[in-house]
Backbone and ligand atoms as CSV (ligand in chain L), in Angstrom:
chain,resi,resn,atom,element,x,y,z
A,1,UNK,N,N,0.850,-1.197,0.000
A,1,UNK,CA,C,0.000,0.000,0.000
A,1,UNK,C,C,0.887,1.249,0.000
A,2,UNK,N,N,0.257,2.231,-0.678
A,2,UNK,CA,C,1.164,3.215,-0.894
A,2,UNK,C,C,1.400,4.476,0.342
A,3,UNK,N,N,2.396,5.201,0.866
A,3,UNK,CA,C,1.956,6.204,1.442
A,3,UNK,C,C,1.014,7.149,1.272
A,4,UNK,N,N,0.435,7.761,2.056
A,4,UNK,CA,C,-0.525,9.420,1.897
A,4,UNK,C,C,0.702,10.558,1.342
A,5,UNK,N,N,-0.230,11.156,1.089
A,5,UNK,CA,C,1.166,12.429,-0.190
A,5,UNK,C,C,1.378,13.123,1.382
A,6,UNK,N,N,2.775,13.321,1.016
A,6,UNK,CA,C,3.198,14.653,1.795
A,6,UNK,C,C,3.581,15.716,1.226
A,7,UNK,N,N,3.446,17.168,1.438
A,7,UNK,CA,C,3.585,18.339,0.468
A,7,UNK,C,C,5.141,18.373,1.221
A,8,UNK,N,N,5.644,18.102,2.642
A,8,UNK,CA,C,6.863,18.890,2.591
A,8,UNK,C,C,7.547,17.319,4.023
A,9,UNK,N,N,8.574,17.002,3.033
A,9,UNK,CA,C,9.471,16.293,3.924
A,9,UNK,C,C,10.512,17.098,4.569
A,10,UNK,N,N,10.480,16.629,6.031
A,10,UNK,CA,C,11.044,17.339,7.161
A,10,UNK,C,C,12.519,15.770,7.386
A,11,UNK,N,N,13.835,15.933,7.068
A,11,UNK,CA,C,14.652,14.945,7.098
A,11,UNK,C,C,15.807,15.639,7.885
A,12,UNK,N,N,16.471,14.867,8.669
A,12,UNK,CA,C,17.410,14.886,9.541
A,12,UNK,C,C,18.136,13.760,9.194
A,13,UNK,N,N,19.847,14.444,10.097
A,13,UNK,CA,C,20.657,13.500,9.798
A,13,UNK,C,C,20.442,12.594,10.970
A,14,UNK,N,N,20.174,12.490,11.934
A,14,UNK,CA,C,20.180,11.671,13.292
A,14,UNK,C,C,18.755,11.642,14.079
A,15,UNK,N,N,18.666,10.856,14.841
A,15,UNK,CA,C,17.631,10.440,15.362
A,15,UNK,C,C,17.534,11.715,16.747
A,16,UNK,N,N,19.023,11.631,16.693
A,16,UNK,CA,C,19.485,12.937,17.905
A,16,UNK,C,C,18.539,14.633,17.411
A,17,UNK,N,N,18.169,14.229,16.088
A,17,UNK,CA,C,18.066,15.937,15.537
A,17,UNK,C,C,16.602,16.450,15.684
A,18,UNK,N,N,15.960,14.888,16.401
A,18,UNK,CA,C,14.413,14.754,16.563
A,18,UNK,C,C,13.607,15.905,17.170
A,19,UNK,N,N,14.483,15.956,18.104
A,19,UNK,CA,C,13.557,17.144,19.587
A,19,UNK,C,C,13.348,18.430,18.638
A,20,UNK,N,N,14.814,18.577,17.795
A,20,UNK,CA,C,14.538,19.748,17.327
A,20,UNK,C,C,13.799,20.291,15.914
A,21,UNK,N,N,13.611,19.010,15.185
A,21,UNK,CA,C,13.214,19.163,14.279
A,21,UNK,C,C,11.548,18.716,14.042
A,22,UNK,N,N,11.299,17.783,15.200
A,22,UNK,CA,C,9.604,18.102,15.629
A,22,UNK,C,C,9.408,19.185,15.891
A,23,UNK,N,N,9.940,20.413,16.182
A,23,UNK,CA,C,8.936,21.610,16.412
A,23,UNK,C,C,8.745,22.053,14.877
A,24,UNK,N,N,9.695,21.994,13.811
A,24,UNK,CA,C,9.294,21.978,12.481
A,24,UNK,C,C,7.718,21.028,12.040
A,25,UNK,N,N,7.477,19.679,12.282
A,25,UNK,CA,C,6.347,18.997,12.380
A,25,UNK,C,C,5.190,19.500,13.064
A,26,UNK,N,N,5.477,19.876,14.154
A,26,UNK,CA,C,4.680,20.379,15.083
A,26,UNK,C,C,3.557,21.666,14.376
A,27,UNK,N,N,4.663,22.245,13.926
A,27,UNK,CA,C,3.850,23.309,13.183
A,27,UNK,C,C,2.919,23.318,11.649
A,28,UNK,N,N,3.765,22.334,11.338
A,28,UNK,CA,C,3.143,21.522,9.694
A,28,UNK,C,C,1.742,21.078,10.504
A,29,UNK,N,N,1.652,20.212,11.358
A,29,UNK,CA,C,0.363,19.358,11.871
A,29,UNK,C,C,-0.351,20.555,12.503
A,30,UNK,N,N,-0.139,21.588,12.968
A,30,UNK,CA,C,-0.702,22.893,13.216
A,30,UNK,C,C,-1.644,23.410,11.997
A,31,UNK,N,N,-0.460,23.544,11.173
A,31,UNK,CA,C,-1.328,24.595,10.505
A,31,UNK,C,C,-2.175,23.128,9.134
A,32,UNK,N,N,-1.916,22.137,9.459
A,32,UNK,CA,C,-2.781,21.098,8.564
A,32,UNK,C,C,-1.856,20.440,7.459
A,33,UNK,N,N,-0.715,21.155,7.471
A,33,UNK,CA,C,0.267,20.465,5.870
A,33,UNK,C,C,0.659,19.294,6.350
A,34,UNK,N,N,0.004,18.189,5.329
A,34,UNK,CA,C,0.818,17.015,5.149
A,34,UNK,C,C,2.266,16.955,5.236
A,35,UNK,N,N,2.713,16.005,5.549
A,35,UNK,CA,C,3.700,15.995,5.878
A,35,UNK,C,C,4.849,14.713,6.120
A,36,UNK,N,N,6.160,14.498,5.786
A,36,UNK,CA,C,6.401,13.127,6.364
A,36,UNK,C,C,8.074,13.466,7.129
A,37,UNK,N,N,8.512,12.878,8.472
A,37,UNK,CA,C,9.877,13.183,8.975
A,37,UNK,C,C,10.814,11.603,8.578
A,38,UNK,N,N,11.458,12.122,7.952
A,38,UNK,CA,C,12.828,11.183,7.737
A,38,UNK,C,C,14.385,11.326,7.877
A,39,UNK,N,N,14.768,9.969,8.619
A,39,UNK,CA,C,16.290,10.311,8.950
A,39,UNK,C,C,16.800,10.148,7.787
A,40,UNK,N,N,17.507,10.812,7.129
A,40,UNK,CA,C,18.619,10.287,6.115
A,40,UNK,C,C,20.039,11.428,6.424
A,41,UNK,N,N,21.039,10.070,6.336
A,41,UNK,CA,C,22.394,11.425,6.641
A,41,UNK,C,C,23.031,11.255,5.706
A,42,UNK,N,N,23.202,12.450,5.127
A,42,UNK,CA,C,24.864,12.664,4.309
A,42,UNK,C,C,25.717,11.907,4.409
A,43,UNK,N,N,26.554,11.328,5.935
A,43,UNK,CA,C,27.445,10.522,6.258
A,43,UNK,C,C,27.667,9.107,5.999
A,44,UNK,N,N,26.343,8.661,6.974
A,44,UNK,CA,C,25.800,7.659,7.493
A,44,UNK,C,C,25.155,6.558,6.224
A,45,UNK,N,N,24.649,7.410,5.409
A,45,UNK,CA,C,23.641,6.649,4.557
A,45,UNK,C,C,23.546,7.437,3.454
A,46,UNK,N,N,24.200,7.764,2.619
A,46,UNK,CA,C,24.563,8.614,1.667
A,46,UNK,C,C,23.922,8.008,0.279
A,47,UNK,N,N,23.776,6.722,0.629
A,47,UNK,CA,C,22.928,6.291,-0.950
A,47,UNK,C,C,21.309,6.827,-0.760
A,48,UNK,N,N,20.840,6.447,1.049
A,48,UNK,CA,C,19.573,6.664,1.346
A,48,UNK,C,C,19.612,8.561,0.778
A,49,UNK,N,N,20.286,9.026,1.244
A,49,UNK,CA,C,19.977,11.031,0.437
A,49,UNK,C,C,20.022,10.652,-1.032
A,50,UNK,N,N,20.752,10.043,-1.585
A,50,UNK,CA,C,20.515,10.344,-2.949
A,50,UNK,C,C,19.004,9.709,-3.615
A,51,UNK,N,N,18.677,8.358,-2.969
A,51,UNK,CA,C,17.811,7.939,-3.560
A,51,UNK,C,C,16.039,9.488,-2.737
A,52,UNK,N,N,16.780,9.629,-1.878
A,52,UNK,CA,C,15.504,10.693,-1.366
A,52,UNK,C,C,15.685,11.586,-2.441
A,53,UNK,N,N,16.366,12.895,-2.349
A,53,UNK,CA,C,16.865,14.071,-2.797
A,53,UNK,C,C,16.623,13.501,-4.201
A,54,UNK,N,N,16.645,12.612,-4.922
A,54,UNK,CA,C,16.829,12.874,-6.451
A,54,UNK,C,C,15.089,12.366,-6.578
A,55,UNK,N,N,14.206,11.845,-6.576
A,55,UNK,CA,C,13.414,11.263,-5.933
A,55,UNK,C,C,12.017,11.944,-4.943
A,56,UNK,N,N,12.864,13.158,-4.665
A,56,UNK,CA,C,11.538,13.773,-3.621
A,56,UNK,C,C,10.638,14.979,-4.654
A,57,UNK,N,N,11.258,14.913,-5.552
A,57,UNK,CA,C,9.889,15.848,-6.853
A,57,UNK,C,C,8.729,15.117,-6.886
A,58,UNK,N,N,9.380,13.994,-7.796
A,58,UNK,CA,C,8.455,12.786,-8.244
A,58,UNK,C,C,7.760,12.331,-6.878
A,59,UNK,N,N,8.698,11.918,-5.794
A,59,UNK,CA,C,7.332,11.875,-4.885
A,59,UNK,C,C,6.420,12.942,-4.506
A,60,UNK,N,N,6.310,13.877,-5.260
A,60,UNK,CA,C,5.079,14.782,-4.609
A,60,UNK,C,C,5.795,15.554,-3.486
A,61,UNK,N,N,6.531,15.760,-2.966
A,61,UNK,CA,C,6.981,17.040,-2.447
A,61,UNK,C,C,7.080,17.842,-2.899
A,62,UNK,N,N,6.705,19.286,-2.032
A,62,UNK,CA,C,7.075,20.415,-2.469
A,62,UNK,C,C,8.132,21.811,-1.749
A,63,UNK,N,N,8.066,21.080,-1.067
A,63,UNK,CA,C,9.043,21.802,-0.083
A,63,UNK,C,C,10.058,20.214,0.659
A,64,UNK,N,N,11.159,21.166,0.945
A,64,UNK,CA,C,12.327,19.921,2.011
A,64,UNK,C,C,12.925,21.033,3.359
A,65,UNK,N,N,12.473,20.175,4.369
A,65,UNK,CA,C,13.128,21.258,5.858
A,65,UNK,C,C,14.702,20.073,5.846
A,66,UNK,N,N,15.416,20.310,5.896
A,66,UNK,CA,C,16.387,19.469,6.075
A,66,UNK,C,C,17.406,20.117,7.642
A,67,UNK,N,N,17.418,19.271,8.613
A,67,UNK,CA,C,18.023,19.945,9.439
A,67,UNK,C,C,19.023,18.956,10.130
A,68,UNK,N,N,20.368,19.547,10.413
A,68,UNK,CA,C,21.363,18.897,10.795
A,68,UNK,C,C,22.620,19.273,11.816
A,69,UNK,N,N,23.544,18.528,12.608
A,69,UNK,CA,C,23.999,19.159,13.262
A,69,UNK,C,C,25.719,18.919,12.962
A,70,UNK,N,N,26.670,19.481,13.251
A,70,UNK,CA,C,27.678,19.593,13.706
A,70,UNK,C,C,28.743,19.956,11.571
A,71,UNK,N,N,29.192,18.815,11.254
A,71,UNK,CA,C,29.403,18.517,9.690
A,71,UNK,C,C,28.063,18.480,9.397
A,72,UNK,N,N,27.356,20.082,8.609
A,72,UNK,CA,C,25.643,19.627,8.799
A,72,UNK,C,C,25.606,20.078,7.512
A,73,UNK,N,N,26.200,18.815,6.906
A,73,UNK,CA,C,26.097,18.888,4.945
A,73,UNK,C,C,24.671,18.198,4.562
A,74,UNK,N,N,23.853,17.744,4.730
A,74,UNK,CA,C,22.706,17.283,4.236
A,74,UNK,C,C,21.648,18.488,3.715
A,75,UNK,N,N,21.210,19.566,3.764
A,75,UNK,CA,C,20.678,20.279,3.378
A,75,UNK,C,C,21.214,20.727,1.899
A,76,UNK,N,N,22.666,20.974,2.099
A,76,UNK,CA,C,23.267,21.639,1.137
A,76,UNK,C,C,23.092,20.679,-0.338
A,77,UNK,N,N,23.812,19.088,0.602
A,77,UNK,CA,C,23.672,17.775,-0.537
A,77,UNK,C,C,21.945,17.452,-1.129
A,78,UNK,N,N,21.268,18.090,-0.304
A,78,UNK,CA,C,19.837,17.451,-0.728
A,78,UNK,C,C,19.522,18.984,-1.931
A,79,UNK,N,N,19.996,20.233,-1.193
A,79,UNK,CA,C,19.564,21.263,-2.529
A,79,UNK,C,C,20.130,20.537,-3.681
A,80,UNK,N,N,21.843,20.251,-3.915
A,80,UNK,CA,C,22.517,19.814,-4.903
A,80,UNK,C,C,21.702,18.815,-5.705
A,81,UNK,N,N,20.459,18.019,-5.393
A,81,UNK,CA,C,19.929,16.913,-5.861
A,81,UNK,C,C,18.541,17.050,-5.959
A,82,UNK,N,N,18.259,18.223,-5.860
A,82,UNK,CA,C,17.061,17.929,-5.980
A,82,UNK,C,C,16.408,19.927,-6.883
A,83,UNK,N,N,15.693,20.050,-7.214
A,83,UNK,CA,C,15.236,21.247,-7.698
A,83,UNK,C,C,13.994,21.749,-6.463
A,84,UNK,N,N,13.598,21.294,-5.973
A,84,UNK,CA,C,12.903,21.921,-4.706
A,84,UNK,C,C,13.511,22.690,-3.925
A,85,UNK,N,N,12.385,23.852,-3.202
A,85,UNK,CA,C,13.344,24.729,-2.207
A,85,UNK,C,C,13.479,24.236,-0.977
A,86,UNK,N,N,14.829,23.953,-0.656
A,86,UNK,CA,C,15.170,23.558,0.588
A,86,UNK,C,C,15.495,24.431,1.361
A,87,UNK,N,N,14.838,24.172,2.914
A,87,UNK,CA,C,15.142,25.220,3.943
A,87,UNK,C,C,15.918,24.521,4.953
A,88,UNK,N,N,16.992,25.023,5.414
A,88,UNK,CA,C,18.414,24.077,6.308
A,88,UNK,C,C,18.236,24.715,7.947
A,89,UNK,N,N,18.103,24.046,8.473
A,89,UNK,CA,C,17.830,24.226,9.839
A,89,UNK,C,C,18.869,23.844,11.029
A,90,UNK,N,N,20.311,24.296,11.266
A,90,UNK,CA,C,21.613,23.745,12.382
A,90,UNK,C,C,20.612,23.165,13.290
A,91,UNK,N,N,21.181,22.152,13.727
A,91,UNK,CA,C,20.741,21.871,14.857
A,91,UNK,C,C,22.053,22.072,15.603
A,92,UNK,N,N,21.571,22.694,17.058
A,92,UNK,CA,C,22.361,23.007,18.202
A,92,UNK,C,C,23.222,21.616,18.402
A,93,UNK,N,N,24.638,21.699,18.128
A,93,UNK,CA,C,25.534,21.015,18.355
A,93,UNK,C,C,25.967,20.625,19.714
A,94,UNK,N,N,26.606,19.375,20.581
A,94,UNK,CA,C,27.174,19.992,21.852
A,94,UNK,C,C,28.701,20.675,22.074
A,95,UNK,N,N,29.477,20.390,20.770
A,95,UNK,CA,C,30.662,20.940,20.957
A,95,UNK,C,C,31.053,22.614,20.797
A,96,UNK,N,N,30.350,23.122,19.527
A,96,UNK,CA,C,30.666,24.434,19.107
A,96,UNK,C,C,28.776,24.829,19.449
A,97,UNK,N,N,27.844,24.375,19.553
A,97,UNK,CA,C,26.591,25.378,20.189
A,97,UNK,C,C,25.816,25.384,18.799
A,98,UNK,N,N,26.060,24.672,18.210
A,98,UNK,CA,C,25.462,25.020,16.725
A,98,UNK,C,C,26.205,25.950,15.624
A,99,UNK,N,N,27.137,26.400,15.652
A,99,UNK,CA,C,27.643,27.332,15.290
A,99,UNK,C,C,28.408,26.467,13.883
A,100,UNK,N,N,29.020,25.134,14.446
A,100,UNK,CA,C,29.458,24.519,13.281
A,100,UNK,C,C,28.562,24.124,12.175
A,101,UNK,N,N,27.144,23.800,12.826
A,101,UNK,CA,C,25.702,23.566,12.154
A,101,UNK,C,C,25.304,24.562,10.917
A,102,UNK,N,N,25.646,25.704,11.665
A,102,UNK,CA,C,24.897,27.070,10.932
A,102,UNK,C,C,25.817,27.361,9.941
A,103,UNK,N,N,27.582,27.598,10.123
A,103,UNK,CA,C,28.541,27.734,9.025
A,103,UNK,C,C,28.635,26.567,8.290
A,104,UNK,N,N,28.000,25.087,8.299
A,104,UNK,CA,C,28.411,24.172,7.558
A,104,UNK,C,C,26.717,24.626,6.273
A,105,UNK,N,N,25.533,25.096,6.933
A,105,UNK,CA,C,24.492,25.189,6.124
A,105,UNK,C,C,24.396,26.594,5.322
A,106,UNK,N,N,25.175,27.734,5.593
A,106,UNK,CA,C,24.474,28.945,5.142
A,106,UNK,C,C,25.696,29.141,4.329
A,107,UNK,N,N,26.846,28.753,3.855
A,107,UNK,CA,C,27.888,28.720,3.019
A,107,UNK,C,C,27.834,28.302,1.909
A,108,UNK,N,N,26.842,28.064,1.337
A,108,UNK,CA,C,27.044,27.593,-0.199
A,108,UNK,C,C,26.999,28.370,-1.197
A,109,UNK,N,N,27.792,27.801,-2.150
A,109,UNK,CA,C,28.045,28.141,-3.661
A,109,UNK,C,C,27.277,29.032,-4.005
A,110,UNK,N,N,27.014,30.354,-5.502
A,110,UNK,CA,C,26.462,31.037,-5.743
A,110,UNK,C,C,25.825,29.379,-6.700
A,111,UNK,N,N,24.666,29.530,-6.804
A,111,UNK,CA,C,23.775,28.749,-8.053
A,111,UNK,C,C,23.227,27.237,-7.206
A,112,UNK,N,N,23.565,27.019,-5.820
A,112,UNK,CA,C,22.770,25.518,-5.003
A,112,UNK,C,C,22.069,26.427,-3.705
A,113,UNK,N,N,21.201,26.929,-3.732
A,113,UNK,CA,C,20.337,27.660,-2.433
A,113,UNK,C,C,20.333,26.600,-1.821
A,114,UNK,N,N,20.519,27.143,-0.384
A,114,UNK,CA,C,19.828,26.736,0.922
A,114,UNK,C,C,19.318,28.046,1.687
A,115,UNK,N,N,18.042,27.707,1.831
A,115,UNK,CA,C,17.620,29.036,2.548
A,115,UNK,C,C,17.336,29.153,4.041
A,116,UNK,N,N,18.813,29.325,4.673
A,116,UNK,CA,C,19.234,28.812,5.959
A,116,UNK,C,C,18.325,29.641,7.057
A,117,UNK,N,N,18.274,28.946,8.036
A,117,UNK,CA,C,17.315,29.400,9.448
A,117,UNK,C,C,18.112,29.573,10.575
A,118,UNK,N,N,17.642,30.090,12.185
A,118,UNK,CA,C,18.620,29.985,12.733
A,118,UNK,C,C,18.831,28.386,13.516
A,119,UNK,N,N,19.707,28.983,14.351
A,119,UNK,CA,C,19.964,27.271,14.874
A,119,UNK,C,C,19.237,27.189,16.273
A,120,UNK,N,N,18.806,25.556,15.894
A,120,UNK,CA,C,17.998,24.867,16.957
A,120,UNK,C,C,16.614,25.459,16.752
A,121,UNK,N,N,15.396,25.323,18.070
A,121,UNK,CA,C,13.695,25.450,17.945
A,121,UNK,C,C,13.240,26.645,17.149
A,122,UNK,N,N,14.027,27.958,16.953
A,122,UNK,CA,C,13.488,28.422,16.110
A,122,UNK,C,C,14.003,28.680,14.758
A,123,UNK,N,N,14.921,28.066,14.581
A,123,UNK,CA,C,15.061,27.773,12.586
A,123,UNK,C,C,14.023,26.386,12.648
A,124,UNK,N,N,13.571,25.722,13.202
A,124,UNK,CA,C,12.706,24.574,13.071
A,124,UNK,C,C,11.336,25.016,12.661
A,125,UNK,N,N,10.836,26.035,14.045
A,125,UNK,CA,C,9.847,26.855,13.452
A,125,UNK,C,C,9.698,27.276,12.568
A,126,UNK,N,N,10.313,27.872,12.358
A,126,UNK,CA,C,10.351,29.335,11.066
A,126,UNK,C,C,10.888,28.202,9.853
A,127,UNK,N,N,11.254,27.341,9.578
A,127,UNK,CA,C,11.155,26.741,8.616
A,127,UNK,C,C,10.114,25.841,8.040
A,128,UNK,N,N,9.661,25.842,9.027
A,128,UNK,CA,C,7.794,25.489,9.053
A,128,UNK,C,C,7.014,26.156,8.314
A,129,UNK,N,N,6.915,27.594,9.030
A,129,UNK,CA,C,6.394,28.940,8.461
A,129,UNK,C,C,6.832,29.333,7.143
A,130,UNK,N,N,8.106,29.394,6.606
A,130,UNK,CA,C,8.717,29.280,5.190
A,130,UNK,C,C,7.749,28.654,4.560
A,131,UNK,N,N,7.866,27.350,4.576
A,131,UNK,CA,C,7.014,26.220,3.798
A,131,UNK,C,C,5.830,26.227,3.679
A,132,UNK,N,N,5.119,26.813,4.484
A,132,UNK,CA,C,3.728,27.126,4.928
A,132,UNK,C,C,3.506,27.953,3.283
A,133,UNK,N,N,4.532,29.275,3.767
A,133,UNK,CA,C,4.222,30.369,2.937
A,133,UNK,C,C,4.673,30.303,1.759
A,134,UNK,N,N,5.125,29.452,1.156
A,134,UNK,CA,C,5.505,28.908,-0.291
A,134,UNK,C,C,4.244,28.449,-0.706
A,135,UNK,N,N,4.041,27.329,0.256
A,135,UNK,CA,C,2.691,26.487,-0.084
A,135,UNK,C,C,1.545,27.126,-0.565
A,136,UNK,N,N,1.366,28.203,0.517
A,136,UNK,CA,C,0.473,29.091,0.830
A,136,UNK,C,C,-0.048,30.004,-0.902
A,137,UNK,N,N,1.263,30.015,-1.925
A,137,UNK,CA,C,0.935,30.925,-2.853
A,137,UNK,C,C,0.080,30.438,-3.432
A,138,UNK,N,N,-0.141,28.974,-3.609
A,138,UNK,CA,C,-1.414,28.375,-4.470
A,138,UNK,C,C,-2.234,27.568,-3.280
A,139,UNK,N,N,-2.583,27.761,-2.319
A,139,UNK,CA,C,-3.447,26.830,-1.505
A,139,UNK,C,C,-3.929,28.220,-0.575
A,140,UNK,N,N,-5.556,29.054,-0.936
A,140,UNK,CA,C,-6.332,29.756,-0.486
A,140,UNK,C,C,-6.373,29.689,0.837
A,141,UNK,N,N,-6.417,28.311,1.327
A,141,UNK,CA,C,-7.497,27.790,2.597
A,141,UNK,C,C,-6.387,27.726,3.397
A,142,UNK,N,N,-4.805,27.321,2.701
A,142,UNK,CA,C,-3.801,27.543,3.978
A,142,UNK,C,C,-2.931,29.065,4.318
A,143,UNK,N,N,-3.478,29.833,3.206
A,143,UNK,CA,C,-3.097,31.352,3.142
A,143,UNK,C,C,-4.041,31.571,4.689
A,144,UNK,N,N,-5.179,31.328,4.413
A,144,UNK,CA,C,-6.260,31.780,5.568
A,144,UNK,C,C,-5.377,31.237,7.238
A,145,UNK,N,N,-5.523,30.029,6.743
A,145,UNK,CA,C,-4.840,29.143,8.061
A,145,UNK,C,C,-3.397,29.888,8.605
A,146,UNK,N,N,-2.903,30.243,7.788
A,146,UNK,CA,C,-1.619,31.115,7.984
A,146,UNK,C,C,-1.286,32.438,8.699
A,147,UNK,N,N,-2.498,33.273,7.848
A,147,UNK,CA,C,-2.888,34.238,8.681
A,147,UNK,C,C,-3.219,34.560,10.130
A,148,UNK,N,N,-4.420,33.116,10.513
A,148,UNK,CA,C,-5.541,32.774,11.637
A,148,UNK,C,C,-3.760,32.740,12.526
A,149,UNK,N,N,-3.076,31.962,12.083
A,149,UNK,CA,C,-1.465,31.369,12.867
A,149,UNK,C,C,-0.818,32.639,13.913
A,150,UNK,N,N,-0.830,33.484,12.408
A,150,UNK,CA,C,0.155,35.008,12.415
A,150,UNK,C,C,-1.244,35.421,13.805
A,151,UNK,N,N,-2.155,35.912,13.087
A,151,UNK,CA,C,-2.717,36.773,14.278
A,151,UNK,C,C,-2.948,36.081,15.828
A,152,UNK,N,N,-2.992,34.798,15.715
A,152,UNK,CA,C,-3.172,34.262,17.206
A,152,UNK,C,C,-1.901,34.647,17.787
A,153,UNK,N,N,-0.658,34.418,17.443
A,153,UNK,CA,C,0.663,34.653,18.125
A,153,UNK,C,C,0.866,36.121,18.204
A,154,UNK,N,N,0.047,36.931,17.238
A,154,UNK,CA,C,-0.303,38.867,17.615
A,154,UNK,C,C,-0.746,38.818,19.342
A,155,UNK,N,N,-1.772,38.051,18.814
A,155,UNK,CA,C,-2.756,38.525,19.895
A,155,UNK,C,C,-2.334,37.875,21.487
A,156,UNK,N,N,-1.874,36.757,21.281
A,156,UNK,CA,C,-0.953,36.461,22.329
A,156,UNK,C,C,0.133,37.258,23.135
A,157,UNK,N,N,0.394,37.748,22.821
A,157,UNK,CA,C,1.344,38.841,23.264
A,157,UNK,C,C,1.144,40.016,23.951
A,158,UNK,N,N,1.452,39.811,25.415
A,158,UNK,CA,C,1.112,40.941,26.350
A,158,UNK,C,C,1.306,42.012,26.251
A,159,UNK,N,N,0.719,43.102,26.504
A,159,UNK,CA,C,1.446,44.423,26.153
A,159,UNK,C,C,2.362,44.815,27.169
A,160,UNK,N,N,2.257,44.435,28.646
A,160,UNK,CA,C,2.999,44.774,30.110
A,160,UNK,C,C,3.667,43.339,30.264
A,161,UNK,N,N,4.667,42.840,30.721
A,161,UNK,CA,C,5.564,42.121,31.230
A,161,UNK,C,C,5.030,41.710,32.426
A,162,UNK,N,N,4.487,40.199,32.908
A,162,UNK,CA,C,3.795,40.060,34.499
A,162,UNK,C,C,4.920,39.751,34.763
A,163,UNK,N,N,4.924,40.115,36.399
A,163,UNK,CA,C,5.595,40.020,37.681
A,163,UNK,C,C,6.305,38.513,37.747
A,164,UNK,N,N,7.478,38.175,37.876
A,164,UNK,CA,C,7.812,36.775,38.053
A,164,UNK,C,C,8.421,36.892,38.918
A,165,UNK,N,N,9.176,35.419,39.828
A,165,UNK,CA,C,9.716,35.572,40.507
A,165,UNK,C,C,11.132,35.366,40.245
A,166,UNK,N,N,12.214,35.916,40.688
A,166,UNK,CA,C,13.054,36.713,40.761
A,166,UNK,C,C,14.368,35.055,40.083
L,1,RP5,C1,C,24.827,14.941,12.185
L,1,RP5,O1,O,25.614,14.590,13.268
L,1,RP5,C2,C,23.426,14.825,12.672
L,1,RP5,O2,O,22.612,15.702,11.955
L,1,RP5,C3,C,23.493,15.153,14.133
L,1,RP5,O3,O,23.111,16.482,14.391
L,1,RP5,C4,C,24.979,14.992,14.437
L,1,RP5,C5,C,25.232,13.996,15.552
L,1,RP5,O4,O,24.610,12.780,15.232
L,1,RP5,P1,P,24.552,11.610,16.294
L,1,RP5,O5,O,25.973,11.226,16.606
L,1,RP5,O6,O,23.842,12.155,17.505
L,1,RP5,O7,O,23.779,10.506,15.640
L,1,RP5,O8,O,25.028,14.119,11.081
């Protein structure tokens, strides 16, 4: 039996990259976009990226969150292979803080985009929101959903700072 379509695969290199790259999911299942999370690493399993990345048009994707940590070449290798817009997400490293994450993803070549986020829960987010708003140019009902998103997190927002404890 076949899978359900997903509009935007969310792939990591490690199982480690989970915590951070469910808040990317989190927000797909929020705002309603199909969706599917897969490990594939650059390193580790380098035939598994190619057969994804060359492969993820034809499957019906339309967007790729690719997020990775430390040597965090999988975003870059999955733009190289694929014509979809990929959004690269560091994940917070423990040695350098993410920092090796973020200079291994936002360095590429003039002519292979990665349209890098910051590192850790909110490049996860906001690479959510990216995808959303790509999606969003031909899908009415998730433009709306998008919006409803934007203004709840408006309206959330206190105007005075409450009292905490110290
Ligand atoms: C990268 O190496 C992964 O994306 C992960 O962030 C990092 C560490 O992987 P593990 O050793 O935790 O599996 O490829």
């Amino acid at each position: 039996m076949s899978e359900p379509r997903a509009d935007v695969a969310v792939i990591m290199g490690s199982q480690s990259d989970w915590p951070t790259m469910k808040h990317a999911a989190d927000v797909l299942e929020t705002l309603g976009i199909p969706h599917r999370a897969l490990i594939v690493s650059a390193h580790r399993t380098p035939e598994r990226l190619f057969d994804f990345a060359r492969g993820a048009k034809g499957a019906g994707y339309k967007v790729v969150i690719a997020g990775a940590g430390g040597a965090a070449h999988l975003p870059g290798m999955a733009a190289a292979l694929t014509p979809l817009p990929v959004f690269g997400v560091p994940v917070e490293s423990k040695a350098l803080s993410g920092q090796d994450s973020l200079l291994s993803i936002v360095q590429m070549p003039a002519g292979v985009p990665v349209g890098t986020l910051a590192i850790g829960r909110s490049g996860a987010v906001n690479a959510a929101l990216l995808a959303a708003a790509v999606l969003a140019l031909s899908d009415d009902a998730l433009a709306a959903r998008l919006d409803s998103y934007r203004a709840r997190q408006t309206e959330a927002l206190a105007a005075r700072p409450a009292e905490t404890a110290a």
